[in-house]
Structures are given as structure tokens and as C-alpha cells.
N, C-alpha and C positions, 0 to 999 in steps of 0.2 A: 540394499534397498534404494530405489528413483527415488526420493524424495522432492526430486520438481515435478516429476510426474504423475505424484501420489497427489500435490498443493494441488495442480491444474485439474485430477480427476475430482476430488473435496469440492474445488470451489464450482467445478460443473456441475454435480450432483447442487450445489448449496443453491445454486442459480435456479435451477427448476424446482427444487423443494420451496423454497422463499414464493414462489408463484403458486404453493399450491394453501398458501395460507394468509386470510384475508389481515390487512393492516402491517405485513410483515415489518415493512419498513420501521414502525413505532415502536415492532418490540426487540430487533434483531439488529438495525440499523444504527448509525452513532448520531444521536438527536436529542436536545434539549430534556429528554425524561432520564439520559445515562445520571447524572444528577439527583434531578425531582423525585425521582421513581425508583431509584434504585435498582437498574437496570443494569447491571456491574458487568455483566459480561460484551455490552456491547463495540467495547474497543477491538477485544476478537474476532466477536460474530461480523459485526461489519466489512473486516478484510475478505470473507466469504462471500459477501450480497455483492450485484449488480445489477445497473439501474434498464438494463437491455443487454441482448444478444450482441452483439455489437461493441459496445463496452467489456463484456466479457471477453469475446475474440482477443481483442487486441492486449487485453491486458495477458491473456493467457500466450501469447505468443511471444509477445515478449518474456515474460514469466521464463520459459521454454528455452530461451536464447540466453539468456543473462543468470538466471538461476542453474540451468547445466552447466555452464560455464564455470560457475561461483562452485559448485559441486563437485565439478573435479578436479580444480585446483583445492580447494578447503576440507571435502567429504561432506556426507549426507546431515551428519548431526549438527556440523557447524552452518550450512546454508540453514537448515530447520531452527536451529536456536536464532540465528541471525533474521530469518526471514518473521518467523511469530512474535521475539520480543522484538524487535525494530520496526514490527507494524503494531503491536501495540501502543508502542511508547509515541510511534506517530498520529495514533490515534487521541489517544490521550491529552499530546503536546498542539492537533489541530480543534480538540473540544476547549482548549485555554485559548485558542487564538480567538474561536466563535465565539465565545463566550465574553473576551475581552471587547470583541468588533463588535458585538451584539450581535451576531447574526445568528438567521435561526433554518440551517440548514440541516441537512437527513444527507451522512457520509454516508456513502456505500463504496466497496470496489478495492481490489488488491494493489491498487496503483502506489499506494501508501505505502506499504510492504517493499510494493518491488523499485519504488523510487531510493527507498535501505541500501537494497542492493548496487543502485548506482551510485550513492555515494561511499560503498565499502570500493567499491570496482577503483572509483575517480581516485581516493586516498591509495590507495595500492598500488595502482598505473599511472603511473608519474606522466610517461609519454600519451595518453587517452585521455588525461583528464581534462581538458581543455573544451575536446570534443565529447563529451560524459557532461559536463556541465552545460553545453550548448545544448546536449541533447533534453536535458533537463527542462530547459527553460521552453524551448518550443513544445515539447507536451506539456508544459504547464500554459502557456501564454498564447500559443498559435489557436487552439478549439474556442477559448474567448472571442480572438477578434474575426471566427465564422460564425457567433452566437451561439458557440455550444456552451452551456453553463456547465462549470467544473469547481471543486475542488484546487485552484491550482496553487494554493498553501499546502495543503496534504502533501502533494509533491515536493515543493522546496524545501517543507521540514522532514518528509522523509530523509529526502538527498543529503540533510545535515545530521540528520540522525545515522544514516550508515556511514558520514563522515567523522564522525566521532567515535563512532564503537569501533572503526577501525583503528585511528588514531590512539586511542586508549588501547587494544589489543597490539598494537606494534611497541607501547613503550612495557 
């Protein structure tokens, strides 16, 4: 089983399903009610949503490049366990960040997930990692200073989060 190409077809289908239901955001999305409301599945559901076509592309391409990659060097079940719990616990880990800054943002977008991926990639490729962490920082930090408003904590804790499940999987 493609299991990066099973993620990429999920989060397409999740992408226009999320469009066909009003408020999705509040109930699907990771936003101040995962808490209040008891809204527990939202650290999941959220790596599925995004916020435009556009946003989806990109992530899904990368997704594609970086996740096949991870695939067949690892197998299917180990990308799939790495990619769901390492975008959950991203999620989880960026609703303590908001929560801490006060901020009161609506996560959406697998970029969490697949930032995992590059911090399992960086820990493992000793010679890429350099460039894995550069590449890190300009999709977190370059969409900011065009005004695109992002997440770009999602990403760093991602990146730290697949640097440690690898680091802990290597000892």
C-alpha cells in the first residue's frame, strides 16, 4: 500500500469536504474550543483541513517528495505511524505554544505533519541536514515577511518533533 498517496488523496477529499460544511473551521480546525468544548479530535482533524487550494498544492507536493522518500527507505507503516502521531503531538505541542502566547488562532494544514518528516529526514542525513534546517526556517519565516500569516511555530515544532522520534528510534 502508497501510503503517501493514500495521506495526499484523504487530505484532498478532507479539503473539499470541509467546504461543504458551514463553520467547519470551529469544529474540525485546532482552535481555542479543542479545550473549552471538548473537541478532542481536533489535533487529527486539523492535519486534514486547509485554509485554500493553494495551501493544499504546496503542502501536498511536498507531502509527495519527502514522504515517498521516507517510504521507501522506512515502509508504509512506519511513514503512517510517523506522519499521524508526529502531526498530532505537533499539534498538541503548537495549542500549548497558543495557549501559552495567548494567541487565538484556527491551525489548519498538514504542514505540521510534514515538517515531522523533516526533522526525522535532518536527524538521519547527517550530510542534508544543514540544508533540511534551512529549508525549515524559510517556509516557516519567508510567507511572513510577504504577509502571508502562517503558523510558523507549527513548523519549528514539527521539525523538533521528528527530530526526536528519530533520535529516540536510533538509541
Amino acid at each position: 500500500m502508497n501510503v503517501t498517496k493514500t495521506l495526499i488523496l484523504v487530505n484532498i477529499i478532507c479539503y473539499f469536504l470541509q467546504n461543504s460544511f458551514d463553520r467547519s473551521d470551529l469544529f474540525f480546525a485546532l482552535n481555542r474550543y479543542f479545550l473549552e468544548a471538548g473537541l478532542f479530535w481536533q489535533p487529527l482533524t486539523s492535519m486534514f483541513m486547509h485554509g485554500s487550494l493553494t495551501h493544499l498544492a504546496m503542502n501536498m507536493v511536498v507531502l509527495y517528495q519527502f514522504g515517498g522518500m521516507l517510504e521507501y527507505q522506512k515502509g508504509s507503516r512506519y511513514l503512517f505511524l510517523l506522519y499521524l502521531g508526529g502531526g498530532i503531538l505537533t499539534s498538541i505541542f503548537s495549542f500549548v505554544f497558543m495557549y501559552f502566547f495567548g494567541l487565538n488562532h484556527v491551525l489548519v494544514g498538514a504542514s505540521g505533519a510534514i515538517s515531522v518528516l523533516f526533522g526525522w529526514i535532518a536527524y538521519v542525513d547527517r550530510f542534508n541536514r544543514k540544508g533540511i534546517f534551512v529549508a525549515i526556517l524559510l517556509i516557516s519565516f519567508a510567507p511572513l515577511l510577504l504577509g502571508v500569516n502562517i503558523a510558523w511555530y507549527a513548523h519549528i515544532i514539527g521539525f523538533g518533533v521528528g527530530f526526536c522520534i528519530a533520535f529516540v528510534n536510533k538509541r
